[in-house]
C-alpha positions in Angstrom: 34.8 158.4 126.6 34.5 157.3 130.2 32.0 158.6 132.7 34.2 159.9 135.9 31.9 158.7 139.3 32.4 162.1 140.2 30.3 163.3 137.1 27.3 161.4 138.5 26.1 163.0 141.6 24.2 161.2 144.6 21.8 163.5 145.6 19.8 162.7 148.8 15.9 163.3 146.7 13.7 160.8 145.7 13.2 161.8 142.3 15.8 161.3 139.4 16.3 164.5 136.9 17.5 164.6 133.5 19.3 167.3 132.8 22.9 168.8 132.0 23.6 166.8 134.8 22.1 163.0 136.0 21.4 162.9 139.7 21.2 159.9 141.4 21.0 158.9 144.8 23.4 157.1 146.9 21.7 153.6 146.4 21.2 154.1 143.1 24.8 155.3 142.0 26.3 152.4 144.0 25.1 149.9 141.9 25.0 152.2 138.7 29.3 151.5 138.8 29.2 148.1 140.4 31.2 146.4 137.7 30.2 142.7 138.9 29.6 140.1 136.4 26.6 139.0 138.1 24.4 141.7 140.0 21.4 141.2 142.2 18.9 144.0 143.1 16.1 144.0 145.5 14.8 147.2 145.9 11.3 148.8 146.7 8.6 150.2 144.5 9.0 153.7 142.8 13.2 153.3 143.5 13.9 153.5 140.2 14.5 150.1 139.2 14.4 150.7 135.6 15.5 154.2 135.2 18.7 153.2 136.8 19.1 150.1 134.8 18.8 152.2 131.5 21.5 154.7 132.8 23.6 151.6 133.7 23.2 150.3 130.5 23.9 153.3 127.9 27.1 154.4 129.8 28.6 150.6 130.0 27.6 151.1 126.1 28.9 154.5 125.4 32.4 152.9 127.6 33.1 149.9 126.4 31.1 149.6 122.7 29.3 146.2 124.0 25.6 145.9 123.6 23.1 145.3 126.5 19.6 143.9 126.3 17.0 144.8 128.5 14.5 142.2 129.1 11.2 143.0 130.4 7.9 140.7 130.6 5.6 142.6 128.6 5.4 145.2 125.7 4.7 148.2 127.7 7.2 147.9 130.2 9.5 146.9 127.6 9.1 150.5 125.5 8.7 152.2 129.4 12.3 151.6 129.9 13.0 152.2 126.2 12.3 155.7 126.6 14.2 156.0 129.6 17.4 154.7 127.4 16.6 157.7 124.8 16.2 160.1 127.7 19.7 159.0 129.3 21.3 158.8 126.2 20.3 162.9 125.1 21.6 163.5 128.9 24.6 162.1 128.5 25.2 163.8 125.0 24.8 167.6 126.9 26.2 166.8 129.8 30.3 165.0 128.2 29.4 167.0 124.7 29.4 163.9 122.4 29.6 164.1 119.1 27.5 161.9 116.5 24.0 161.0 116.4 22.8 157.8 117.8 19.9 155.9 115.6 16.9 154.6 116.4 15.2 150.9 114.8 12.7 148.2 115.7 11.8 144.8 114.6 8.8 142.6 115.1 9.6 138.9 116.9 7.8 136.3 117.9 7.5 135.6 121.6 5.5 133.0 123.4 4.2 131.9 126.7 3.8 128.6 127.7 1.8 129.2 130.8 -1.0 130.2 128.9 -0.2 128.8 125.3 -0.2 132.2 124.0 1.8 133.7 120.9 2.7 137.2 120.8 3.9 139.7 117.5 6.4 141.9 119.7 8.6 144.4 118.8 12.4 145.3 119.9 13.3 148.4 120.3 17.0 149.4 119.5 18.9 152.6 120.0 22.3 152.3 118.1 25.4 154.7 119.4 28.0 156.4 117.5 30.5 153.5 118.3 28.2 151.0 117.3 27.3 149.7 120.6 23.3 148.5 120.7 21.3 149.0 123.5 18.0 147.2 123.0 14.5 146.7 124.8 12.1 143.8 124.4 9.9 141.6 126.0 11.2 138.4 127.0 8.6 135.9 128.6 10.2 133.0 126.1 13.7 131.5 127.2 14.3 130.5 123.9 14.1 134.5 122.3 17.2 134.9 124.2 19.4 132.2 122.7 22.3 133.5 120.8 22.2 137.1 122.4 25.8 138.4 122.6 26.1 141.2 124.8 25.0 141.9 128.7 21.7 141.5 129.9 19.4 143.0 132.3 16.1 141.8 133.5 13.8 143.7 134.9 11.3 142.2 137.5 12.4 139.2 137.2 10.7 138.1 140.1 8.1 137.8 137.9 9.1 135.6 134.9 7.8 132.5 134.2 8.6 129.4 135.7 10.4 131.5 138.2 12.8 132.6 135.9 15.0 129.3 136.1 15.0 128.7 132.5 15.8 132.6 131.2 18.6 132.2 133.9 20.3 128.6 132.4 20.4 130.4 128.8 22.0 133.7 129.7 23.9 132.9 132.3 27.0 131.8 129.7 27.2 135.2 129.1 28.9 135.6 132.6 31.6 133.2 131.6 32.1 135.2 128.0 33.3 138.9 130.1 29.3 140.1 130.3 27.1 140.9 133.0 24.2 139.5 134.1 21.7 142.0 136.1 18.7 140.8 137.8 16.4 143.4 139.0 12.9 142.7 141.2 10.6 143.6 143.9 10.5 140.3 145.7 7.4 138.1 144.8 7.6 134.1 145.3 10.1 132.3 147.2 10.0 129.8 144.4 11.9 131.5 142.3 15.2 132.1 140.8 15.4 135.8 142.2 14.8 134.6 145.6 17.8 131.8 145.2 20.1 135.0 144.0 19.0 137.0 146.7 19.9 134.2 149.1 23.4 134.2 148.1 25.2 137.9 148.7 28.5 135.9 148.8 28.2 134.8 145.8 26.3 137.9 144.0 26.8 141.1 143.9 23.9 141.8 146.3 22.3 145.4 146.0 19.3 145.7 148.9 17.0 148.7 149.7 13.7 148.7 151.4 11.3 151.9 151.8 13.1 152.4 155.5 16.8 152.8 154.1 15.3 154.9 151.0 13.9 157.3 153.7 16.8 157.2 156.3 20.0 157.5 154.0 18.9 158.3 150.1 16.3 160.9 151.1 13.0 159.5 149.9 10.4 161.6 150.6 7.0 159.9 151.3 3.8 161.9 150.5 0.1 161.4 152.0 -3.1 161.4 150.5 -2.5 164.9 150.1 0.4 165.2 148.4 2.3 166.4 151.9 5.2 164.8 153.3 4.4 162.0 155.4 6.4 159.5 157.9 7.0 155.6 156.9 4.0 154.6 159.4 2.0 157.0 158.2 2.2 155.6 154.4 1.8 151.8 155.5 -1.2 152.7 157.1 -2.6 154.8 153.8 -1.6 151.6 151.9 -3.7 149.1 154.0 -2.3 146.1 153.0 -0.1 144.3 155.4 1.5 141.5 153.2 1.7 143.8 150.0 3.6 146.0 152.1 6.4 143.5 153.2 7.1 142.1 149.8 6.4 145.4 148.0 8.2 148.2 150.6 10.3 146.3 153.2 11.4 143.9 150.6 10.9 140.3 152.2 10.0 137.3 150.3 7.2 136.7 153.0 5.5 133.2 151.3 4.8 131.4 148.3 2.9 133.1 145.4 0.9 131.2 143.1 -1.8 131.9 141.0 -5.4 132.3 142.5 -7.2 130.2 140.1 -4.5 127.8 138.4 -4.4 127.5 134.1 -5.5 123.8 134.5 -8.5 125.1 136.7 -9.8 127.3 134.0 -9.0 125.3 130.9 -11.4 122.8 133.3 -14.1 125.6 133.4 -14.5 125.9 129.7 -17.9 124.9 127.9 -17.5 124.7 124.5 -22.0 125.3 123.9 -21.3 128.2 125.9 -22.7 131.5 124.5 -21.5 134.8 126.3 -22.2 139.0 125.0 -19.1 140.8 125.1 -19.8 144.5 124.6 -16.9 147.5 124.7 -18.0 151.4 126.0 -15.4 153.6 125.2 -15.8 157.2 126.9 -19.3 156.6 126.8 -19.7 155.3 123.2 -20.5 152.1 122.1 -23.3 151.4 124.3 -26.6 149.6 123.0 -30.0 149.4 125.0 -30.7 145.8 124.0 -27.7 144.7 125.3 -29.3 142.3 127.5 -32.4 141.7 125.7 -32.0 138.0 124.8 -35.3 136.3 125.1 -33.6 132.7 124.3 -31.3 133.1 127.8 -32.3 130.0 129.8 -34.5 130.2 132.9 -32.2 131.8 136.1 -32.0 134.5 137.6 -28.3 137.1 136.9 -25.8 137.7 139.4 -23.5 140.8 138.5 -20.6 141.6 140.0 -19.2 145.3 139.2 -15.6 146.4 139.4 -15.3 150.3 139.4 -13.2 152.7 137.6 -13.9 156.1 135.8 -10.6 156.9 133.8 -7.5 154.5 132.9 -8.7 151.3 134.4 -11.5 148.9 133.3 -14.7 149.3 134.9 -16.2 145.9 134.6 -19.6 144.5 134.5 -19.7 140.7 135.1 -23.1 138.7 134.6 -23.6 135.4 135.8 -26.4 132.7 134.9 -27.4 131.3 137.8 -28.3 127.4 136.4 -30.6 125.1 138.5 -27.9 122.5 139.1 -26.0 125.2 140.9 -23.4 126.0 138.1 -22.5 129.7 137.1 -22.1 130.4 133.6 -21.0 133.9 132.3 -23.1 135.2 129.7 -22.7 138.9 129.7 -19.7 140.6 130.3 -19.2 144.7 129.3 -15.9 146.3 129.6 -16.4 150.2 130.3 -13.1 153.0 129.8 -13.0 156.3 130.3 -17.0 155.9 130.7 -18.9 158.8 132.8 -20.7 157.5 135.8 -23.6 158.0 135.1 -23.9 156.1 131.9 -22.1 153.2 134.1 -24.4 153.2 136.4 -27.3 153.1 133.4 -25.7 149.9 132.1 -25.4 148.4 135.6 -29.5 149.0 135.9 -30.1 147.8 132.7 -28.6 144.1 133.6 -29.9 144.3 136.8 -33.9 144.9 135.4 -33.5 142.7 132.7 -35.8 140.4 134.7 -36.8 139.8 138.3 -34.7 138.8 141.0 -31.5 139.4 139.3 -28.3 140.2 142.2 -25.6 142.3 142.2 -22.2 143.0 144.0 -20.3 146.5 143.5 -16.8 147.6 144.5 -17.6 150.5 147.1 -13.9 151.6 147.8 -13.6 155.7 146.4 -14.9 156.7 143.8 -17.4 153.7 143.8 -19.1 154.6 147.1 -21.7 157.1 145.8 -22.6 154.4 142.8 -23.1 151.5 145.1 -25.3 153.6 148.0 -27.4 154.7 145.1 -27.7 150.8 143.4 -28.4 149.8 147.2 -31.0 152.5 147.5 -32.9 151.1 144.6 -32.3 147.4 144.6 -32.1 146.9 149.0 -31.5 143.6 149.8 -30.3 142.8 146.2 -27.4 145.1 146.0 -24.4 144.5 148.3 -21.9 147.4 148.0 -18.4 145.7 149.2 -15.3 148.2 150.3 -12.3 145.9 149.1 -10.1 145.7 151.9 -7.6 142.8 153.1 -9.9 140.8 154.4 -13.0 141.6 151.7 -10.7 140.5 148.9 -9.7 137.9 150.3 -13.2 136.3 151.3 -13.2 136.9 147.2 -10.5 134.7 146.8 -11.8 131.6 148.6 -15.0 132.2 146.5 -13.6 132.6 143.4 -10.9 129.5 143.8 -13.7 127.3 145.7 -16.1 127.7 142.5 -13.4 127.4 140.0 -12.0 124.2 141.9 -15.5 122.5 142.4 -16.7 123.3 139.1 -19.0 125.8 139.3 -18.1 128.8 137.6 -18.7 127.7 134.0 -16.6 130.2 131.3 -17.0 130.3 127.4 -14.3 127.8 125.4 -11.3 130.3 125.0 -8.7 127.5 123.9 -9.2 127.5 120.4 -12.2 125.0 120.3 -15.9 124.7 120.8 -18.5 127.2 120.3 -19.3 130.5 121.7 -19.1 134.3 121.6 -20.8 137.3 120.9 -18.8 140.3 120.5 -19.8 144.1 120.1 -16.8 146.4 120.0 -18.7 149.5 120.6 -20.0 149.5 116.6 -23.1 150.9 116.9 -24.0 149.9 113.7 -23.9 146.0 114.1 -26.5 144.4 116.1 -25.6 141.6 119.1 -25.7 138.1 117.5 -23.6 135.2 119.2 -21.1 133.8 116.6 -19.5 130.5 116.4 -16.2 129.2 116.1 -14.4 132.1 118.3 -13.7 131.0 121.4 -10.1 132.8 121.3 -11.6 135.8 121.3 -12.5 135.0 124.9 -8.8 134.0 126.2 -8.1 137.2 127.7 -10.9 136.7 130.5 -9.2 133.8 131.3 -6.1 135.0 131.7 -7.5 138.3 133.6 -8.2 135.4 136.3 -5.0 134.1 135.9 -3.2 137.1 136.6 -4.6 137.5 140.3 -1.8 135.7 142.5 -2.5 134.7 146.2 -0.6 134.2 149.5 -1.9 132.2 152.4 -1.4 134.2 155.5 -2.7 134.6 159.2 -2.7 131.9 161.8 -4.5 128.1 162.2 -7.6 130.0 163.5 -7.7 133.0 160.4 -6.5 132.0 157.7 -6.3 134.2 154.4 -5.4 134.8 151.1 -3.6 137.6 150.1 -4.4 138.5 147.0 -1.9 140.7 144.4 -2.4 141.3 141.2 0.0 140.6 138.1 0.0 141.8 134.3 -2.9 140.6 131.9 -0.8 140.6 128.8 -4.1 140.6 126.4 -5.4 143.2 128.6 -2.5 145.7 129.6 -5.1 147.9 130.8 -6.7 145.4 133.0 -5.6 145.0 136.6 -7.8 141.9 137.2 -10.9 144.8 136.8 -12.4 141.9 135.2 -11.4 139.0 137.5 -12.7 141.1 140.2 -15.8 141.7 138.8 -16.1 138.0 138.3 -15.4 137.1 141.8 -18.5 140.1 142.7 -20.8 138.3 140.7 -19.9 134.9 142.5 -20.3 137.0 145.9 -23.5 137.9 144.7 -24.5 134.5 144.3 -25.3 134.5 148.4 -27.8 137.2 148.3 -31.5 136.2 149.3 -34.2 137.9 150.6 -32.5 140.8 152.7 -30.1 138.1 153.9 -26.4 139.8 152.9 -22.8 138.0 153.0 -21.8 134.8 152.4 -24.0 131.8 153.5 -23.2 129.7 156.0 -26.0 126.5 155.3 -27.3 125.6 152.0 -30.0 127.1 150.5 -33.5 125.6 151.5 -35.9 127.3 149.1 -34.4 128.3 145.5 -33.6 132.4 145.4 -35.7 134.6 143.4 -35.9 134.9 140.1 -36.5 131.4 139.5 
């Protein structure tokens, strides 16, 4: 049965319902019957990217009885927009009174990224119609996984894929030539990319562009403040605080080139494969052990932490450096806190920070951190540095961090299937903290935290920046670089000496203390 347009409604509101009837609004609904073989969208965050593509894709299915893939980057996004197909699909079944049952299956794959050298057990997720059409969800980051696919394809953020997406595009795109449709969907990222080529070309493409200022002036977005109130465009910019974000993410420009902060090659270089690093895990409070840093064999040095801040979802991160006479920085303790009450936090942070004299420490100040770090920096003075992340904090992080990572300072246990090296305490109270041998992989996802921070150069000859962004860690969904962060704090901490606070500006002419 086909879907009249006049049975999908363009409603000028910012949210989508499901309901006896779908409401979209005018953007959205254009390119839901745009019947292009090859379709480009560029729209803003929170426009309904992948709620639209689902809808697009389960009534071309429920039309036609072709099958559509919808290829995401990682697992969770991947079953995100599964659940908006099932949603659609019991919307559509009230609203045209289908008959039938549609079925549900899955089945595990192998996918693979060659950025990283990484192997992933994934799962597709496949809703099966009355007619027989399939509409299935699954990760994609491998070209190859989608070789032999027969049906049309939609990828979401593609923006994002690796190796700009050139290679996904050279296998699907014989689809086009077969009667299917390609769909790219994105938020723009890096200019070196396939989606920036396609959005290049609206003569060629089927081009679909909105930015936060067309949302608001003809699809009735509503922006809302820090209140929950409605708000104007200028006002939100200026509650986001982040000038380049905000043109890429918003306004929808492809403002520079993206690339990774700390490049793979750079941190495969950082490895030591004698390295020896405690890895603990605090789950709402539980999992913590006193003697965590208790390790009377720990070389001479004084620690510099760095702390990363969060109370419910995200990873609050504790980051502890070895600060080695030759000037190298070796991470040796690392604890990764969830859903972890502040004040036990703020226990562990004390712990590493008294575990012998001297020891420094950075702490993200920004919210909820503020009343943490002004109580650290009331106890420790001149050795606790509370930093507010803003623009121009984060990105004095990111010349630190790339700086010590390109000079070969920062010094990480072997994570590439070699060498020596890990301790690891997953919040089992019952085992005690002994370094074990011969498991460096069990590291790889601290590594590819760092990874997942991506920079911009921006500003002028006379101030010039990073812009720092922040990408999925796929072996640490929950992560949004918490732990990179925290490991760019601890190198920031590495400047503090003797009341002096900030980074320094001449070498060091007496050794800091602790040693």
């Amino acid at each position: 049965m086909s879907i009249a347009a006049e049975q999908i409604q363009a409603l000028p509101a910012p949210a989508i319902s499901v309901g006896p009837m779908l409401r979209f609004d005018p953007s959205q609904q254009k390119f839901l019957l745009d019947d292009a073989r090859v379709i480009v969208v560029n729209w803003h965050r929170q426009k309904g990217k992948d709620f639209t593509a689902a809808a697009k894709a389960m009534k071309s299915a429920m039309e036609t009885g072709q099958n559509w893939y919808i290829v995401s980057l990682t697992q969770r996004q991947a079953d995100a927009t599964f659940d908006k197909c099932k949603r659609v699909m019991l919307a559509y079944k009230e609203m045209l009174k289908l008959d039938g049952e549609a079925t549900l299956s899955e089945y595990e794959f192998q996918d693979y990224d060659a950025a990283i050298d990484q192997a992933f057990t994934c799962t597709a997720r496949q809703l099966t119609l009355p007619n027989g059409a399939k509409v299935v969800s699954l990760p994609g980051k491998n070209p190859d996984t989608l070789a032999g696919l027969t049906g049309n394809v939609i990828f979401t953020e593609f923006g994002l894929f690796p190796g700009g997406g050139y290679e996904h595009w050279r296998v699907v795109f014989p689809l086009a030539t077969r009667g299917f449709q390609i769909i790219v969907i994105s938020t723009p990222r890096n200019k070196k990319t396939k989606f920036y080529e396609l959005c290049s070309d609206p003569e060629t493409y089927s081009y679909h562009f909105c930015d936060i200022h067309h949302s608001v002036a003809f699809d009735g977005f509503v922006l809302k403040d820090n209140k929950g109130r409605p708000t104007t465009v200028e006002a939100f910019k200026k509650l986001y605080g982040d000038d380049a974000g905000w043109q890429r993410e918003y306004e929808c420009q492809f403002t520079g080139d993206l690339d990774a902060l700390i490049s793979w090659a750079q941190l495969l270089s950082a490895q030591d494969p004698d390295l020896v690093v405690r890895i603990l895990r605090v789950t709402k409070g539980q999992g913590w052990r006193d003697d965590f840093f208790a390790w009377p064999d720990l070389p001479a040095g004084r620690m510099e932490y760095g702390w990363d801040v969060a109370r419910h979802k995200d990873f609050s991160s504790y980051w502890g450096n070895l600060a080695r006479r030759d000037g190298k920085k070796e991470l040796r303790f690392l604890v990764v806190m969830q859903g972890t009450e502040f004040s036990t936090q703020r226990h562990i942070i004390m712990r590493g920070m008294d575990s012998r004299g001297g020891n420094v420490g950075c702490g993200d100040a920004t919210g909820l951190g503020m009343d943490s770090n002004e109580t650290l920096q009331a106890k420790y003075r001149d050795r606790w540095e509370p930093v507010t992340f803003s623009t121009k904090t984060k990105s004095e992080l990111g010349s630190v961090g790339r700086t010590a990572f390109s000079d070969g300072t920062q010094k990480l246990p072997a994570f590439a299937g070699t060498g020596d090296g890990i301790a690891v305490v997953e919040g089992d109270t019952s085992r005690r903290v002994v370094p074990v041998r011969g498991r460096g992989s069990e590291t790889k996802f601290i590594a590819t935290d760092l990874y997942s921070i991506q920079c911009e150069p921006t500003g002028d000859a006379a101030d010039k920046r990073l812009a720092l962004s922040e990408t999925v860690n796929e072996l640490e969904p929950d992560s949004h670089c918490d732990i990179a962060y925290s490991g760019l704090l601890a190198l920031r901490a590495g400047s503090l000496l003797g009341g002096k606070m900030g980074p320094r500006v001449r070498p060091l002419k007496e050794m800091p203390i602790g040693w």
